[in-house]
Every structure is written in structure tokens, then in C-alpha cells.
LOBALUM-370085 format. One record per atom (N, C-alpha, C, CB): x, y, z. Coordinates in steps of 0.1 Angstrom, whole numbers, padded with zeros to 4 digits, always signed. Glycine has a CB too. Layout:
BEGIN
XYZ ...
END
This chain:
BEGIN
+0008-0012+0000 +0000+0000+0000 +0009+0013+0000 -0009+0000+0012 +0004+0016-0006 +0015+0033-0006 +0008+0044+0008 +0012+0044-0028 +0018+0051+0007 +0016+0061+0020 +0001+0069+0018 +0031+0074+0019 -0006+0070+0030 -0013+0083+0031 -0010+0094+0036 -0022+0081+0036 -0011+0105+0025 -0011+0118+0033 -0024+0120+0037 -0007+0129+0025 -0021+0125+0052 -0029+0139+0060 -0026+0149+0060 -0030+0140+0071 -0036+0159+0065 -0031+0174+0068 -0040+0175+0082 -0036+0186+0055 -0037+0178+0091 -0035+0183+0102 -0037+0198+0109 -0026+0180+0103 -0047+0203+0109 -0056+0217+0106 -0052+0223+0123 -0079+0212+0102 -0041+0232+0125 -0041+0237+0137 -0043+0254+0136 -0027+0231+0144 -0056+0253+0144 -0063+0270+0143 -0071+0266+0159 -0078+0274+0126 -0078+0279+0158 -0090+0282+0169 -0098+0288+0157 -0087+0295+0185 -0098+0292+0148 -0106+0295+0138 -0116+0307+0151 -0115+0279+0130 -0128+0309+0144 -0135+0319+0151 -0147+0318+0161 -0139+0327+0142 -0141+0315+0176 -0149+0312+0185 -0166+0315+0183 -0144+0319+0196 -0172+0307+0182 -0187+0316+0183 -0197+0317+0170 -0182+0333+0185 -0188+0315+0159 -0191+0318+0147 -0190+0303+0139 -0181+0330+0141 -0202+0298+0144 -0199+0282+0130 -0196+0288+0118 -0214+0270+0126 -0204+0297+0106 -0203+0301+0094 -0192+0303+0093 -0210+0309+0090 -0181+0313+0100 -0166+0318+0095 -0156+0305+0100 -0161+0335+0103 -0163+0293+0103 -0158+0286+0108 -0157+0274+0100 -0163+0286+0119 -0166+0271+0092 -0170+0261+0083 -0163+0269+0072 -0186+0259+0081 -0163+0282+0072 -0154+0286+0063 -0140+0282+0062 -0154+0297+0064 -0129+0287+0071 -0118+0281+0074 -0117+0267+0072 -0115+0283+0085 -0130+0256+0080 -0121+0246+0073 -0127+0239+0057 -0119+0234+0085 -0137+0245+0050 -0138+0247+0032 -0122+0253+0029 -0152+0261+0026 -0117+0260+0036 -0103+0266+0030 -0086+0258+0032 -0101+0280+0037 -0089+0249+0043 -0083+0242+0049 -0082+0227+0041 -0088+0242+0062 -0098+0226+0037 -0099+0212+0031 -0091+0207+0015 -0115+0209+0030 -0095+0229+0009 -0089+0226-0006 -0073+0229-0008 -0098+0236-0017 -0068+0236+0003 -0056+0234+0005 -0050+0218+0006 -0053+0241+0017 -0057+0212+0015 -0051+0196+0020 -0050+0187+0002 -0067+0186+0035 -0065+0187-0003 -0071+0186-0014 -0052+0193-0026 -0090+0196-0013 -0052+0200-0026 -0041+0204-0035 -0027+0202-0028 -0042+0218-0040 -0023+0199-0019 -0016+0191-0014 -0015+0182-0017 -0017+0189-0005 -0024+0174-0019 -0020+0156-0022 -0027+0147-0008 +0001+0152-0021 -0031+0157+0000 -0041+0149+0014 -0056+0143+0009 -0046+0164+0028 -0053+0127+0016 -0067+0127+0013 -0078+0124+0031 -0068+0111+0001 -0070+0129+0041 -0076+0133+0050 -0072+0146+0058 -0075+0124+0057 -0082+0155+0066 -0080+0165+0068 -0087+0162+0083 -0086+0175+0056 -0074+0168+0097 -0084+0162+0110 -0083+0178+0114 -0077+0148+0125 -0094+0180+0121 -0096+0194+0128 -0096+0193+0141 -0108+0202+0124 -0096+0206+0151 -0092+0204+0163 -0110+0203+0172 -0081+0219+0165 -0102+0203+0185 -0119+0196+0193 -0129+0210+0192 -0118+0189+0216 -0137+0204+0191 -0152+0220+0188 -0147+0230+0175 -0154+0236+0206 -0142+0223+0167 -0138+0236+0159 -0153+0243+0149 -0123+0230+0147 -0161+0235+0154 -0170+0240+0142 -0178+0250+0148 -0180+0229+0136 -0176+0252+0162 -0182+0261+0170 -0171+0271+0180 -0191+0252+0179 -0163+0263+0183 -0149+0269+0188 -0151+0267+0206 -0148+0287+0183 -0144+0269+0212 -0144+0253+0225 -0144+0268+0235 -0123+0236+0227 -0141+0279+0237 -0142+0289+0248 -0153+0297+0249 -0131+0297+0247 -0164+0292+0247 -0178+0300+0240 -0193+0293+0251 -0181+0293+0217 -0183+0292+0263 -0193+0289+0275 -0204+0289+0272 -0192+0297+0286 -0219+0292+0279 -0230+0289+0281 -0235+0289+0264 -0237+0299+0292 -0228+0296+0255 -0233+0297+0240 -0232+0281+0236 -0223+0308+0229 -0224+0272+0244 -0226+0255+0238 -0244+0250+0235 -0219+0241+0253 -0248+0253+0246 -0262+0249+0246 -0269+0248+0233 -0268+0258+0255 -0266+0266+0233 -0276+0270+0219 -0268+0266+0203 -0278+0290+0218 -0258+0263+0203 -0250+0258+0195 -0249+0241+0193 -0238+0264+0199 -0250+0234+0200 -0252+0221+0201 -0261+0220+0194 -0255+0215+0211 -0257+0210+0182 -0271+0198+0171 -0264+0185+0174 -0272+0200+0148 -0275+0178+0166 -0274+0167+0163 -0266+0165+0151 -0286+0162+0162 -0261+0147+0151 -0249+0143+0146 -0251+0146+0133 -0245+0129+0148 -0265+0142+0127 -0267+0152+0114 -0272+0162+0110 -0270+0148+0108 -0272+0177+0119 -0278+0186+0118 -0272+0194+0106 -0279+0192+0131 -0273+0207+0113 -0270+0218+0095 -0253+0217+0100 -0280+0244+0093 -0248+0219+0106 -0237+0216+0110 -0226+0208+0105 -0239+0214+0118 -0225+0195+0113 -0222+0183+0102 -0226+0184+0087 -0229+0171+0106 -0234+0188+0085 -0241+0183+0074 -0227+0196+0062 -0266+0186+0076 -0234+0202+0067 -0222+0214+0059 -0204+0208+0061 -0224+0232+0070 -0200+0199+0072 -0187+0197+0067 -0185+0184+0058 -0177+0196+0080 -0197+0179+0061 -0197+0164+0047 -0199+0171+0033 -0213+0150+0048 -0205+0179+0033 -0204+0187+0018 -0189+0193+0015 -0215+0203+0018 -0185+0199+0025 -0169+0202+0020 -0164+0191+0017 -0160+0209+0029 -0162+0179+0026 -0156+0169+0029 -0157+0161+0006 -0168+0160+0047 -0170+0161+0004 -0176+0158-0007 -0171+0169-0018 -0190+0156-0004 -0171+0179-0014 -0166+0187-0026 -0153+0188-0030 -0169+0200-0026 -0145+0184-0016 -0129+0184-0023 -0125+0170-0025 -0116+0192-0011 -0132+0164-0020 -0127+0145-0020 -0119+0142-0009 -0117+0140-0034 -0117+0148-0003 -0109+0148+0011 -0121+0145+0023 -0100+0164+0014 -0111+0134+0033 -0124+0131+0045 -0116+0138+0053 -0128+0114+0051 -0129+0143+0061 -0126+0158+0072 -0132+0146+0089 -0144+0181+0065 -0121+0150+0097 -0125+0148+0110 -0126+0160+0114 -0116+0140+0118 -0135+0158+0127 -0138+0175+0130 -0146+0173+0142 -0147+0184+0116 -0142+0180+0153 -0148+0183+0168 -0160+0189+0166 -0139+0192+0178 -0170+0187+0174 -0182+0198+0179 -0195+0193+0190 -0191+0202+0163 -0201+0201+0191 -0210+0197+0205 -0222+0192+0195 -0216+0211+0217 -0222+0184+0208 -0236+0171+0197 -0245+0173+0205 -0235+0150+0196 -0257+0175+0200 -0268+0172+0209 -0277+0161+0210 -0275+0181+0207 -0279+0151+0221 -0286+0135+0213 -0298+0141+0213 -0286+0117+0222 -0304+0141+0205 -0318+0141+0202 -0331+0133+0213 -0317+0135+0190 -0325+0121+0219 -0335+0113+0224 -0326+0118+0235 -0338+0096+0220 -0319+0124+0244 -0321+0125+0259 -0321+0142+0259 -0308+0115+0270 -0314+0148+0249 -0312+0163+0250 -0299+0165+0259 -0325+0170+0257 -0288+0156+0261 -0276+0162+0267 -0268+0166+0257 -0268+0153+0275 -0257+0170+0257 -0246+0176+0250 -0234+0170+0255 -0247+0193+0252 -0228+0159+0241 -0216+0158+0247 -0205+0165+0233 -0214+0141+0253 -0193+0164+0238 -0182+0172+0235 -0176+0157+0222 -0172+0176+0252 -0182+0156+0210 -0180+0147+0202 -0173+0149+0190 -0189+0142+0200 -0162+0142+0185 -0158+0140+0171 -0165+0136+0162 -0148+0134+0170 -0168+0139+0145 -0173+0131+0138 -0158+0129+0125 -0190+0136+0134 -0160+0114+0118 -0153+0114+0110 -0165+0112+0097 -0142+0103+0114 -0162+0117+0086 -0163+0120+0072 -0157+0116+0062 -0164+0130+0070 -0163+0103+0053 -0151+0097+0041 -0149+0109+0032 -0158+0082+0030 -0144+0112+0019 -0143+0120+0009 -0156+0122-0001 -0131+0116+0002 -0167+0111+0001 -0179+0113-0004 -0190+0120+0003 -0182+0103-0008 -0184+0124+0015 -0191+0128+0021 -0203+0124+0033 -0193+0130+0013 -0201+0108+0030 -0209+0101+0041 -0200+0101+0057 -0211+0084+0035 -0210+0097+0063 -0205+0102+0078 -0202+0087+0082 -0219+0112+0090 -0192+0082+0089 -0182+0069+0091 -0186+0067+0106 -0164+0071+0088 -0178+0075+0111 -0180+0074+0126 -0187+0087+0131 -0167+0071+0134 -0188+0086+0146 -0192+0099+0152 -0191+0093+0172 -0211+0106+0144 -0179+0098+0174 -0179+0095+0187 -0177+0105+0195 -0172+0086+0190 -0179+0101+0212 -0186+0116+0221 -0176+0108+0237 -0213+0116+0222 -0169+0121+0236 -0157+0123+0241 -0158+0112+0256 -0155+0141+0243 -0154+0105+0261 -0156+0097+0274 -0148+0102+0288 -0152+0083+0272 -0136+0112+0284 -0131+0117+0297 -0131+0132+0296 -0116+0112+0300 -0141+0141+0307 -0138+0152+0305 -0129+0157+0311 -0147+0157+0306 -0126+0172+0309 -0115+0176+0315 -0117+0193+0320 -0104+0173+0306 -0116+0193+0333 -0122+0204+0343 -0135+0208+0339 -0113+0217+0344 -0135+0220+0352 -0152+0223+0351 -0158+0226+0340 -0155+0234+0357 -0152+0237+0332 -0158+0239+0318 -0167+0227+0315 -0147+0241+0307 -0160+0216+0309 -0166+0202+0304 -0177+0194+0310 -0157+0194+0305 -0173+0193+0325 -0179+0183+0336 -0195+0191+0335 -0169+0182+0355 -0192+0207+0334 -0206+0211+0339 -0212+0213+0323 -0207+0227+0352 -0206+0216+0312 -0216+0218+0298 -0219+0203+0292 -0206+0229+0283 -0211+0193+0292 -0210+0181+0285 -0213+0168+0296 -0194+0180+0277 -0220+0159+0290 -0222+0143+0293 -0207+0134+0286 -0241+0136+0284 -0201+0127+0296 -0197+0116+0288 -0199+0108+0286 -0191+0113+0287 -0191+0103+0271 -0199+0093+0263 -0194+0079+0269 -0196+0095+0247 -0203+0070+0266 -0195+0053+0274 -0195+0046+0262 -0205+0042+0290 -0190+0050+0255 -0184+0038+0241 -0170+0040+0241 -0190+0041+0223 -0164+0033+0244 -0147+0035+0244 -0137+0034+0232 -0141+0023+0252 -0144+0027+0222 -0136+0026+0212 -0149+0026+0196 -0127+0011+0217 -0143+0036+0188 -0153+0038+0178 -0143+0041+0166 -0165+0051+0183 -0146+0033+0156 -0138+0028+0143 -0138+0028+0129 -0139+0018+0143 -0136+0031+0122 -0142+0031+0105 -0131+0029+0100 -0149+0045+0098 -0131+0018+0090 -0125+0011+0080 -0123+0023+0066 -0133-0004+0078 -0110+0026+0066 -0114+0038+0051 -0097+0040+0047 -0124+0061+0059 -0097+0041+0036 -0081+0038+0028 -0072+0029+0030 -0072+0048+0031 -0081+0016+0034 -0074+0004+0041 -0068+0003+0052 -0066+0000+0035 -0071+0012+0063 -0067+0014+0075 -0078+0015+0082 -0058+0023+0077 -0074+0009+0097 -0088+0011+0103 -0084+0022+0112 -0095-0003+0112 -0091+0033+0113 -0091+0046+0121 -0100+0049+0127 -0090+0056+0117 -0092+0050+0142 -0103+0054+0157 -0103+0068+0157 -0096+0049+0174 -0111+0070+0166 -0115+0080+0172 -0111+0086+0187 -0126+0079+0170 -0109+0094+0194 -0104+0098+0206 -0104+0113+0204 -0091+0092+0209 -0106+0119+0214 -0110+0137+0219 -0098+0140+0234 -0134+0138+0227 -0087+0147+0226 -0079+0153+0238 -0078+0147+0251 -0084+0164+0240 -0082+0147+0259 -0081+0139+0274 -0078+0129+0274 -0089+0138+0281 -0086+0120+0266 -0091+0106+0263 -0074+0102+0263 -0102+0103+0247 -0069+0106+0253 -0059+0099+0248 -0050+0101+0259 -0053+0104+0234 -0049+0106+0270 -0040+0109+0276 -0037+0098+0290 -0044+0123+0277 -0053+0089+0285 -0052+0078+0298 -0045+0065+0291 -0069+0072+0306 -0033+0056+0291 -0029+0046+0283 -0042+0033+0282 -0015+0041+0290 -0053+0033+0292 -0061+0020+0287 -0071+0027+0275 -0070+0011+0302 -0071+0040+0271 -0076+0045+0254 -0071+0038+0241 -0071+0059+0250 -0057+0044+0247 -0047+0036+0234 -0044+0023+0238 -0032+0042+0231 -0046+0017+0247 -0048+0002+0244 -0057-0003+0239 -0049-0004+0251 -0067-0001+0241 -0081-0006+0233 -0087+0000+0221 -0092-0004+0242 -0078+0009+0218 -0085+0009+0203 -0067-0002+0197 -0088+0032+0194 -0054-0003+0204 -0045-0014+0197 -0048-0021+0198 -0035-0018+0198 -0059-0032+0206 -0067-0047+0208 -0079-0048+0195 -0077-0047+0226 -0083-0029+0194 -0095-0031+0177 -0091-0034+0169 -0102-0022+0169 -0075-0030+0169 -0064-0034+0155 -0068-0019+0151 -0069-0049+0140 -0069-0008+0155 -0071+0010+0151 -0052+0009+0145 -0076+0027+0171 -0054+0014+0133 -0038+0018+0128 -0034+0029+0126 -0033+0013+0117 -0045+0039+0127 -0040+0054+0127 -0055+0061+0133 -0033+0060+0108 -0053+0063+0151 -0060+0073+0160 -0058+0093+0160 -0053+0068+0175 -0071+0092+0156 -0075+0108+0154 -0077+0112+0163 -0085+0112+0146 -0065+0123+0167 -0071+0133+0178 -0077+0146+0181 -0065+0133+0183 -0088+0148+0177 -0093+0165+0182 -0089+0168+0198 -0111+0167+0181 -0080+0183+0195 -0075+0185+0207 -0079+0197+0211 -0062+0183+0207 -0081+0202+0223 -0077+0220+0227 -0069+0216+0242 -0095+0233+0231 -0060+0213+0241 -0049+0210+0251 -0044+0223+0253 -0037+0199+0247 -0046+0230+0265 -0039+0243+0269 -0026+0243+0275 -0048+0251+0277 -0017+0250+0275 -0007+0260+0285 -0011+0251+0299 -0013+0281+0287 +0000+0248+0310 +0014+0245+0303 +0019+0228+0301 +0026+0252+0313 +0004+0225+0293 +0009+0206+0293 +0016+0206+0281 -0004+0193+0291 +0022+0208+0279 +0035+0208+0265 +0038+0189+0263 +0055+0220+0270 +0039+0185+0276 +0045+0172+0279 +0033+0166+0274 +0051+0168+0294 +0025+0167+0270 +0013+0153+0261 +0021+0152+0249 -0009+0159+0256 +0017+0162+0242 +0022+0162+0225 +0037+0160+0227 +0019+0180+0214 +0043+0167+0234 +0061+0162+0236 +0063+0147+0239 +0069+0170+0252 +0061+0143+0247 +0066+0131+0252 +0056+0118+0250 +0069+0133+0266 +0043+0126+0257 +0031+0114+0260 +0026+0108+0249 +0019+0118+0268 +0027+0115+0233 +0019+0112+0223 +0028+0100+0212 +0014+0127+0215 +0043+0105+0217 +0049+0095+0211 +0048+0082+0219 +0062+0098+0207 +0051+0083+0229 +0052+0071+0238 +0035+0069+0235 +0059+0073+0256 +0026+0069+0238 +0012+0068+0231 +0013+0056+0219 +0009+0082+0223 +0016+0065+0209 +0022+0054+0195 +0030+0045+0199 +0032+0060+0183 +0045+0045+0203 +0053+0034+0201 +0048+0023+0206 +0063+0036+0206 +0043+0024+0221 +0035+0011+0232 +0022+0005+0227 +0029+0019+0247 +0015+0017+0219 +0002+0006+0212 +0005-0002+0196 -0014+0017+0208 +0020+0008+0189 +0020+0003+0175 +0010+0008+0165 +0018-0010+0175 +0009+0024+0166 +0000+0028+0158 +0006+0044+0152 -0013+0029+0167 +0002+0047+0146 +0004+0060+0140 -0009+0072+0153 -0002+0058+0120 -0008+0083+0155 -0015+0090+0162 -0012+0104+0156 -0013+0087+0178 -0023+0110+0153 -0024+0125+0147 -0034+0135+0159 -0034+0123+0129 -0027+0142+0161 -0030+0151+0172 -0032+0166+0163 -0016+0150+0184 -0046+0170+0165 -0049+0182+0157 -0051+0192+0172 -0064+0180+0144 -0045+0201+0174 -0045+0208+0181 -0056+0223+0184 -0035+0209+0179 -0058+0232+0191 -0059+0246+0189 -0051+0256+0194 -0070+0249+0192 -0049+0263+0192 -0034+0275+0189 -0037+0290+0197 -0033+0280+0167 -0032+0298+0207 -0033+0307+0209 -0042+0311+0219 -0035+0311+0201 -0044+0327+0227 -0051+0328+0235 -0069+0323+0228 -0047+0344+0240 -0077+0319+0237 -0093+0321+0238 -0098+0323+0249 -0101+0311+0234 -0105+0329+0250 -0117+0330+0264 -0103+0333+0279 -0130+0306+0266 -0106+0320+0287 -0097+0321+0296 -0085+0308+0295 -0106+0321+0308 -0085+0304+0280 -0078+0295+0276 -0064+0304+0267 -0088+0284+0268 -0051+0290+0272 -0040+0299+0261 -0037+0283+0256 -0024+0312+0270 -0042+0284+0243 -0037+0266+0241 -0025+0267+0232 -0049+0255+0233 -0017+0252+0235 -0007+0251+0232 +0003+0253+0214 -0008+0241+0238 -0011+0247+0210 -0003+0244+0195 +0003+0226+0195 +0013+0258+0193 +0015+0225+0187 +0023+0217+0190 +0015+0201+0182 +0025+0218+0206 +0006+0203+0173 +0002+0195+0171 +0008+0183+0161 -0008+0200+0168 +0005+0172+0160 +0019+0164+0157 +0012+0148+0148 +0029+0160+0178 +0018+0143+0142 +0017+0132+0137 +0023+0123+0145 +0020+0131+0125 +0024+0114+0155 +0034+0108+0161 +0030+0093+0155 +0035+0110+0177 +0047+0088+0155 +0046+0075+0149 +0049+0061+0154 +0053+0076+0142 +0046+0046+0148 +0047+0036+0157 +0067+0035+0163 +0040+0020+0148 +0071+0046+0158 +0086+0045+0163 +0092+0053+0173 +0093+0047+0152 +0081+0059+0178 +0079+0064+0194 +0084+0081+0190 +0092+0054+0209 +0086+0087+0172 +0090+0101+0171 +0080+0106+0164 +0103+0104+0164 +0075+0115+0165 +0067+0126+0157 +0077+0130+0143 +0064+0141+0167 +0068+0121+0134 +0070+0123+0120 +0068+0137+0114 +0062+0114+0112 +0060+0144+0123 +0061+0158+0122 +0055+0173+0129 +0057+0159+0111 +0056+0180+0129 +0050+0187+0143 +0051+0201+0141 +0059+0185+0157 +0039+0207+0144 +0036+0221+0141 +0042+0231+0152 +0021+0223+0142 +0044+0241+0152 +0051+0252+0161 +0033+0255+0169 +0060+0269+0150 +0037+0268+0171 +0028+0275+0180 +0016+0283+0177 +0035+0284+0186 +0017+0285+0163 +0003+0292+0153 +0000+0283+0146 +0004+0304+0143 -0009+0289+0138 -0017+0286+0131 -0009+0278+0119 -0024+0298+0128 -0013+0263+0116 -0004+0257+0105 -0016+0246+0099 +0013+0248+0111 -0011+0245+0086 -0019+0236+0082 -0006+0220+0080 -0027+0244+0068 -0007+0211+0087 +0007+0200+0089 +0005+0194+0077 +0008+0187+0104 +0012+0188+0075 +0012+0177+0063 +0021+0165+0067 +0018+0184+0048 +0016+0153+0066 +0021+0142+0071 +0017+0129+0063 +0018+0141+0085 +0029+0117+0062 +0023+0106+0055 +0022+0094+0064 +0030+0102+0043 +0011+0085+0067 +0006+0075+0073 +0015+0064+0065 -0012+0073+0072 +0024+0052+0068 +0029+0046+0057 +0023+0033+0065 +0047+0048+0054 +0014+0029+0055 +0015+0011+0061 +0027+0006+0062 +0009+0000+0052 +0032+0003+0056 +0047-0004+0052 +0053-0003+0063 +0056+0003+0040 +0054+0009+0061 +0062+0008+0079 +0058+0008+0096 +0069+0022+0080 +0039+0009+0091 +0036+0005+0102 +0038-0018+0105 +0020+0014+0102 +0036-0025+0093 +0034-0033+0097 +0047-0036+0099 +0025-0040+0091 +0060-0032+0093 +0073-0037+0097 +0071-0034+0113 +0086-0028+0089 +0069-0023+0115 +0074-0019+0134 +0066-0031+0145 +0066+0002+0139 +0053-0030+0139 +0044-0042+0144 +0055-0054+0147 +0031-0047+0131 +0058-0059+0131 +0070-0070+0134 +0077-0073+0146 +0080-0067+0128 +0085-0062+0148 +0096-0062+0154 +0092-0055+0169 +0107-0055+0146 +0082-0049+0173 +0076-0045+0187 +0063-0056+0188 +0070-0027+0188 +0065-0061+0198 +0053-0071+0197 +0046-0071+0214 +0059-0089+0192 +0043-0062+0215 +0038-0057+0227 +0028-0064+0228 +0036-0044+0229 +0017-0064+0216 +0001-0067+0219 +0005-0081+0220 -0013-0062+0207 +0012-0095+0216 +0011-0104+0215 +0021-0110+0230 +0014-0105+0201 +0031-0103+0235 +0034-0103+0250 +0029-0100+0258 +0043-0098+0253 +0013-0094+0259 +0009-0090+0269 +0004-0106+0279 -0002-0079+0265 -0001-0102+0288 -0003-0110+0303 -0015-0106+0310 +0008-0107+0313 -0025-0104+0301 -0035-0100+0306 -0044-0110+0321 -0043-0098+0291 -0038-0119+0324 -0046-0128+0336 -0039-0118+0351 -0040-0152+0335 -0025-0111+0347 -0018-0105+0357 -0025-0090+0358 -0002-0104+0353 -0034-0087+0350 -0041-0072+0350 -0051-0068+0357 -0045-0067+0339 -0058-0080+0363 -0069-0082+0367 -0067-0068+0382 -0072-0102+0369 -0059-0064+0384 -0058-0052+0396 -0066-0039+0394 -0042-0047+0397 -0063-0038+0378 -0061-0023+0366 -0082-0022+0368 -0051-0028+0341 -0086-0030+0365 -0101-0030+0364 -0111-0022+0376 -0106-0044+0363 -0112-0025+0385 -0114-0020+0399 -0114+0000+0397 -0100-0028+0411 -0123+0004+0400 -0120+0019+0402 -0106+0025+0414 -0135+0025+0407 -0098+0033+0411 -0091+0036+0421 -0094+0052+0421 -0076+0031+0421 -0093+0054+0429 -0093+0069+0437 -0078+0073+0441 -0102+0069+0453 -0076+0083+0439 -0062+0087+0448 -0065+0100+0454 -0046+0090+0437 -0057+0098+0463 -0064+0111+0473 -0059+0124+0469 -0061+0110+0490 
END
């Protein structure tokens, strides 16, 4: 199989404003699109923009509202599949959780999953989390998970989507100031230990009472970031290589050494004080 390119969409685009927002990423997608990308991941809420407190409410739809529905049209007009953060509203209970959806290049909707670890008040009090742990779509001959910022940051995430056989994990992020050490350290070690490729789409700059990091990164099954954005606004460009994911598989064989009858501790809730 030959390499996939991505592009890797790191903005805050315009808090508040889905329309100038859907804009950016129509502009984002035909850039990736003339690039040579045939995926394009955006950062978490970008279709609404993640510092826009009590305005989630009124901004929250459903997985196929006008919303979505407008990035599968881009998604369809450039031929490029768009991942992309935003507040979901379920229709049958009326909560709002903090969800990714993925989009093939025709425009149909693949996955759509809803974030399972929130992170501080902001979240805990606007959003529900979701209890599906691992959510999947088969698309360019790779199977690609889903995960929302936090998520990825607990190792039994990335284990369990490496038990789905996930070979390249999409991350919508708004990771703020001063965790530098996720995307630095934790995202490769992330990859190397599950044997996966991991794309971390970030957001960039002051918002609201947020200063987020940037730093958004392709990290690879060889424990380095194949490539990595600075501090603004970038659009990344990176290639997914099978080839070299199933060589590394080879030769790291983590999932096939494990000892899972010795884990039986890890299951149990723990508290730390």
C-alpha cells in the first residue's frame, strides 16, 4: 500500500461563529485537497470553537444537523475526508456531549464519537460523557479510531483501540498551557506502546480564559513525531505509511506479550487522594 497523506488543521478559527468557521475549514480542506491529502483532522469544537461557555447549549445539534451536514459537503466537494470536533446534541435524551465526527471524501458520515473523559469544570458542567470506548471506521485500508484530547491521555484508550487493530488514532485536541509534555513526550510514547500511528490536531493561541498550546503532531509507531507544528496557526502535512507501520508491528510485539490474567488489579476503580 503506498503512503497516506494527511493534513492536520491547527487553528481556533472563530470562537462563536460556526459560518466563519465552516469557512476556514472549506479553506483548509482545498488546501489539503491540492496538497495531495486525502484526510483533513480538525481540532476539538472547531465547528463552534471550544471557549464560547453557556453559548454551547444554543450551538449544540445533532450528529446530522446543519452543521455536520455542511462539513460532509466540503468533505464531498474536495474529495478529502474531514475529522472534525463539535457539540452534539442527542436528540433522544437532549444532553450535549463534546464529540468528534469522521467523514469519508464522499461525504458520508463513518463514525461519530462523544468524548468519554472530560476535562475540568468547563466540560464536567456543559457536556455528558460518552461510554463507548472505542469507535472505528475502516477507510483507505486502515482502520481509524477516534479519541477527543483527554481521552488519549489515559494509556487504557490507546490500548483498546490497539486490541481493535485502530492503525492510525485521530485526535481532536484543545490541550492548553502548560501541558506541552502530552504532544512532547506522551503522544509518542502513546504510538510506540500501542503500534500505531496517532495524529494530534491541536488549537493555537489565547481564547476565552484558555491559552492553548499548538504543537500538534503526527506521532509515529517508532515512538517520534514524523512531524510537528510550532505555536500558530499551520496547516501540517504528514504521511501514514503502512509499510512501515506493519514492519514496526514486526519487530515491537507488545500486543502479542501481553499478560493480561496479571491485570486483573487495573479494572477496579481507584481513587487517589
Amino acid at each position: 500500500m503506498t503512503p497516506l497523506r494527511i493534513a492536520i488543521l491547527q487553528s481556533s478559527g472563530h470562537p462563536g461563529d460556526v459560518a466563519a468557521n465552516l469557512g476556514a475549514l472549506d479553506a483548509a480542506a482545498a488546501r489539503a485537497a491540492e496538497s495531495g491529502a486525502r484526510l483533513l483532522v480538525c481540532p476539538e469544537m472547531f465547528l463552534t470553537g471550544y471557549a464560547i461557555g453557556d453559548a454551547v447549549e444554543q450551538l449544540a445539534e445533532a450528529a446530522d444537523g446543519p452543521g455536520p451536514a455542511a462539513v460532509a459537503a466540503i468533505a464531498a466537494r474536495h474529495g478529502v475526508a474531514v475529522a472534525h470536533g463539535y457539540p452534539e446534541r442527542d436528540p433522544a435524551t437532549g444532553a450535549v456531549h463534546n464529540s468528534a465526527q469522521l467523514v469519508g471524501p464522499d461525504g458520508r458520515v463513518l463514525a461519530d464519537y462523544r468524548k468519554t473523559h472530560l476535562f475540568g469544570p468547563f466540560e464536567t458542567w456543559h457536556f455528558r460523557a460518552g461510554d463507548t470506548p472505542v469507535v472505528t471506521a475502516d477507510l483507505f485500508g486502515l482502520r481509524i479510531g477516534l479519541l477527543v484530547c483527554y481521552d488519549v491521555e489515559f494509556p487504557e484508550t490507546g490500548r483498546a483501540h490497539a486490541l481493535a487493530g485502530t492503525d492510525l488514532l485521530l485526535v481532536p485536541t484543545a490541550l492548553m498551557r502548560p501541558y506541552d509534555v502530552v504532544p512532547e513526550v506522551l503522544l509518542p510514547a502513546r504510538a510506540f506502546e500501542n503500534q500505531m500511528y496517532v495524529a494530534y490536531a491541536n488549537r493555537c493561541g489565547p481564547e476565552g480564559e484558555f491559552d492553548f498550546a499548538g504543537l500538534s503532531c503526527l506521532a509515529g509507531p517508532d515512538g517520534t513525531a514524523a512531524a510537528r507544528a510550532g505555536r500558530g496557526e499551520e496547516l501540517l502535512l504528514a504521511d501514514v505509511d503502512p509499510e512501515v507501520l506493519s514492519a514496526s508491528r514486526a519487530r515491537n510485539t507488545y500486543l502479542n506479550d501481553r499478560r493480561p490474567e496479571l491485570y486483573a488489579s487495573l479494572v477496579p476503580p481507584v481513587r487517589v487522594p
